[in-house]
N, C-alpha and C positions, 0 to 999 in steps of 0.2 A: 355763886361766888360774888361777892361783894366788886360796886364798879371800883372803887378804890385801889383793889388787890389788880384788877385789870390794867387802871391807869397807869401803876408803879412799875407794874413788871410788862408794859407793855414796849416803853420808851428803848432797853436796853437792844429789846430783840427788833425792833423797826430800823433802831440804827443801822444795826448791823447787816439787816437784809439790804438797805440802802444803798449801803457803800459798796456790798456782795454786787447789786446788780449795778451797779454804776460801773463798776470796775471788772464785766462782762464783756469781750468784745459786741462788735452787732456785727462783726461779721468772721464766723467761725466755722470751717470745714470738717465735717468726719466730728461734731462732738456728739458726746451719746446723754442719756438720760437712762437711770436705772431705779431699781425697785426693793425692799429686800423687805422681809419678814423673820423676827427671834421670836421663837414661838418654845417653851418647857414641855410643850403637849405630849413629845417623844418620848417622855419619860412616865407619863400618865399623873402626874400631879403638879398640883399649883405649890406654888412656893418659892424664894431667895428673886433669884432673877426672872423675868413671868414671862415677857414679853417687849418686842420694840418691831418698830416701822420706821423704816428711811427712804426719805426719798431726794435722789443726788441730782447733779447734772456731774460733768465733766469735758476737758477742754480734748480736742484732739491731738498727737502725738507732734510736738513742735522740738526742734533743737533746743532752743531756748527759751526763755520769758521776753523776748523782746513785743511778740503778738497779745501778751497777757495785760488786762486793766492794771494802773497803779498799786491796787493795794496788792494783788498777786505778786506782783513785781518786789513791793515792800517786804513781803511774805518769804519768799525764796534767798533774801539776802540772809535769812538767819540757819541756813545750810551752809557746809566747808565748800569749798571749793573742788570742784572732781571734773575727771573730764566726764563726759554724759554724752550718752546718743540721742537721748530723747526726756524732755521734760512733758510735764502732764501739769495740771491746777486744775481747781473745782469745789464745790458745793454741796452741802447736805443739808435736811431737819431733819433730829433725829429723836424720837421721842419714845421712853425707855419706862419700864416700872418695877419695882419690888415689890413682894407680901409677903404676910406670913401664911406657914404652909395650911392654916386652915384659915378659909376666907370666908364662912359663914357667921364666924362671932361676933356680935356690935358690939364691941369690949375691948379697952387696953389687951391686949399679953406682952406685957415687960420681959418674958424671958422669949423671946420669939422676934426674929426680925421684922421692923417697922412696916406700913407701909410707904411705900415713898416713889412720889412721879418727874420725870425729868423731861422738858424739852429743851430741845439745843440746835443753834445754828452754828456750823462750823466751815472754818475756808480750807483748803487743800494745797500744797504745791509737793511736786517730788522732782529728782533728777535721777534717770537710770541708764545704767550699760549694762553689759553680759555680766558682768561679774561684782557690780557695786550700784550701791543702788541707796537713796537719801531721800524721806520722806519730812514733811509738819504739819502741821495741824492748830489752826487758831479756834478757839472754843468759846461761843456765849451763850450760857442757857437761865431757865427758871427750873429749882426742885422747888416741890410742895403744892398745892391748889391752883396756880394759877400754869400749870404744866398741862390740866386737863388732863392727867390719867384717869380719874376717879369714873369721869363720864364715860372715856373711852372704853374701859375695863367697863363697864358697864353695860353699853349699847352691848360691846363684840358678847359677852357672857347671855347677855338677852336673845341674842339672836341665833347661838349655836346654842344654845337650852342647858350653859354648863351652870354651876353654884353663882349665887346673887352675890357679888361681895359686900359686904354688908360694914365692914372695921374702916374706910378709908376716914371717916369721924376723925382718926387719931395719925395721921400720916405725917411725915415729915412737913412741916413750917414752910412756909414759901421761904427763898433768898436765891438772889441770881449769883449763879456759877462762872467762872470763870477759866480756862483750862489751857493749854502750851503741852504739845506731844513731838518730840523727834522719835526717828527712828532707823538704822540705819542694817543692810543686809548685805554680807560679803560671800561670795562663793569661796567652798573648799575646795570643790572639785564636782565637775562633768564628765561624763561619759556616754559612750554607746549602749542601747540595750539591746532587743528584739525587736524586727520588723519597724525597722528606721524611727524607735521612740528614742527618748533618753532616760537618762536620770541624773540629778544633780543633788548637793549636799550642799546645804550653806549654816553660817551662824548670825544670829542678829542682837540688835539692842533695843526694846522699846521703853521709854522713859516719857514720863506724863508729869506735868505739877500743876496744882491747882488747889480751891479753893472742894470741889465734888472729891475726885482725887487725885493722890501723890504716889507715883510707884515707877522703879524701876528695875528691869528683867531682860533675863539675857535668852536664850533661846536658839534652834535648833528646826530647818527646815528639811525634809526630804521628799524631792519631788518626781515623776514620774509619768511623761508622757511627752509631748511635741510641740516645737518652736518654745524651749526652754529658756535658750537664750535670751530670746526675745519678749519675752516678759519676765524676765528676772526681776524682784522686787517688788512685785505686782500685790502679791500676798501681803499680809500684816496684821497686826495686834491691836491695831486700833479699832475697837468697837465699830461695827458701822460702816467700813471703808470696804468701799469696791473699787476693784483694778481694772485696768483695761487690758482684756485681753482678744477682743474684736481686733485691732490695728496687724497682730501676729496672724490672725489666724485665713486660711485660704479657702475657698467655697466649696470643698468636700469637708471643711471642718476641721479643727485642734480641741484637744481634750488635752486634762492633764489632772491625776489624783496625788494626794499629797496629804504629812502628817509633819506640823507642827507644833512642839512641845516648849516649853518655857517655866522657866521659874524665876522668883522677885521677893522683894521686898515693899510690902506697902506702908504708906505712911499715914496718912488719914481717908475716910469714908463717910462723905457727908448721907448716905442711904444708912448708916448706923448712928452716925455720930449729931446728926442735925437735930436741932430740937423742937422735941413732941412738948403734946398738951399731957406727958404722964410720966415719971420717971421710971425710963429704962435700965435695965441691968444687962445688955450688952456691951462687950467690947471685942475691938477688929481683933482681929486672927493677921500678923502685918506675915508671917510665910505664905505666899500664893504660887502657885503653880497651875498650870492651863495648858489642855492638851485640844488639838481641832486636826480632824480627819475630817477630806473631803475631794469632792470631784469638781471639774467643770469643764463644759464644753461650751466651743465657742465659733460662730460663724463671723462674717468681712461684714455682718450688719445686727446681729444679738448675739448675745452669751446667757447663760443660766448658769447659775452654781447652786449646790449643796452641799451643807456639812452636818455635823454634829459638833459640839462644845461640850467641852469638860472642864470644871471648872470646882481648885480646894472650896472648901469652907471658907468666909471671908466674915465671920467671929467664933470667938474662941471655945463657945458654949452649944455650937449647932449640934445635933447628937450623926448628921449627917456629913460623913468626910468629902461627899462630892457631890456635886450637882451638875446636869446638864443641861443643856438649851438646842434644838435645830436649828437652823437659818436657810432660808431659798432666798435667793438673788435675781432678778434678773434684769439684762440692759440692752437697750434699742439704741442702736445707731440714727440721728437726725439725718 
């Protein structure tokens, strides 16, 4: 990569980490650090969404924002007002990539999704009770060459001995992303199950705009296990985003499996829509729908999660109606 493409795109994401740790406390109790990997591999092919790595911090379980740095502070005024038992704020890089589903050709294929790499620094704030719960998400990333997918996909394919990718020649254009996500979860109703667990039922709203993407979906949680209450809202649609559910859980452990489904409408997709060195003939699929089954257990000092991802087609011409992704998480208490 050319220093120039470095020096351009380097300026947006230095800010931001800047101001991210400026407006860290220096002295924060019970915050954790976490881990996650999206990996297609569960499905046995490359292709659409490939692959991503995050890695977060997060603040510990405070009433309010008053312990939080300025911009955190700045961050949480663009939530409604609720009462809340506990606010949370925090940090991630998250760094994401697409191909098409055959990664050996050095060659355009205009009817087959791009390929295309994204890094991203993003801030956190949420407010939650039992029964309502209010998240956001501030977004600055780079798609295109200076994302460093190309290399990454790269090393990790060298080293587990899977296909050379060979097409990133042709991947989306560098341009820095921009992005704004609320998201907001209400309980219908809790109850009692078996052997002192619960279950709960809720409905949510995630809405995203931006410049990467535009989409808003409404959706559908049902969960099923312990200290339910106490982490309601924890879950979410936001790409990337881990909850806290160490702060609930008591040193024999809380677990809790769960299936949420959703459907939306998208508006633009800069992983379709950005522009290549070759004229494409896709166009987005804006009906999306996204289904995630999974588990997690969690101790007073880690948690681990698992899921599976479902996920429609996101252009019109894919001859595949779904695709999936795994994800493992995991978070250490400081």
């Amino acid at each position: 990569m050319s220093q120039k493409y470095l020096n351009a795109f380097s300026v947006p994401i230095t800010t931001l980490t800047s101001v991210l740790l400026v407006s860290v406390p220096l002295k924060v109790s019970a915050e954790q650090i976490y881990f996650s990997f999206d990996n297609d591999v569960i499905i046995g092919a490359d292709g659409d969404y490939s692959s991503g790595f995050v890695v977060g911090w997060q603040s510990s379980m405070e009433q309010d924002f008053s312990n939080a740095g300025s911009f955190f502070q700045l961050q949480s005024a663009l939530m409604f007002p609720q009462q809340s038992e506990q606010s949370l704020h925090g940090a991630k890089m998250y760094s994401r990539m697409w191909t098409p589903t055959e990664i050996a050709y050095d060659y355009p294929q205009p009817n087959e999704r791009p390929y295309a790499g994204l890094l991203e620094l993003e801030s956190f704030t949420g407010q939650f009770s039992s029964s309502l719960a209010q998240k956001n998400w501030l977004t600055l990333g780079v798609m295109g060459p200076a994302s460093f997918a190309e290399e990454l996909q790269t090393v990790v394919h060298k080293i587990t001995g899977s296909t050379t990718p060979k097409g990133w020649d042709y991947q989306i254009e560098n341009q820095v992303t921009f992005q704004l996500a609320y998201e907001v979860d209400a309980l219908l109703n809790r109850w009692q199950a078996f052997d002192n667990s619960e279950w709960d039922i809720s409905v949510f709203n995630h809405t995203m705009a931006g410049n990467f993407r535009s989409q808003s979906s409404v959706g559908l949680t049902l969960r099923w296990g312990d200290d339910l209450a106490e982490t309601f809202g924890q879950l979410s649609s936001q790409a990337g985003h881990m909850g806290n559910y160490t702060s609930a859980a008591n040193r024999y452990g809380s677990w809790q499996a769960y299936l949420r489904m959703q459907a939306g409408y998208r508006f633009n997709d800069l992983t379709i829509e950005g522009d290549l060195p070759y004229d494409s003939s896709l166009t987005i699929e804006h009906q999306q729908a996204q289904a995630n089954l999974g588990v997690i257990w969690a101790f007073p000092t880690w948690s681990v999660s698992w899921s599976f991802n479902f996920y429609s087609k996101e252009y019109e011409s894919d001859v595949d109606d779904w695709h999936g992704y795994g994800v493992i998480s995991y978070t250490k208490v400081l």
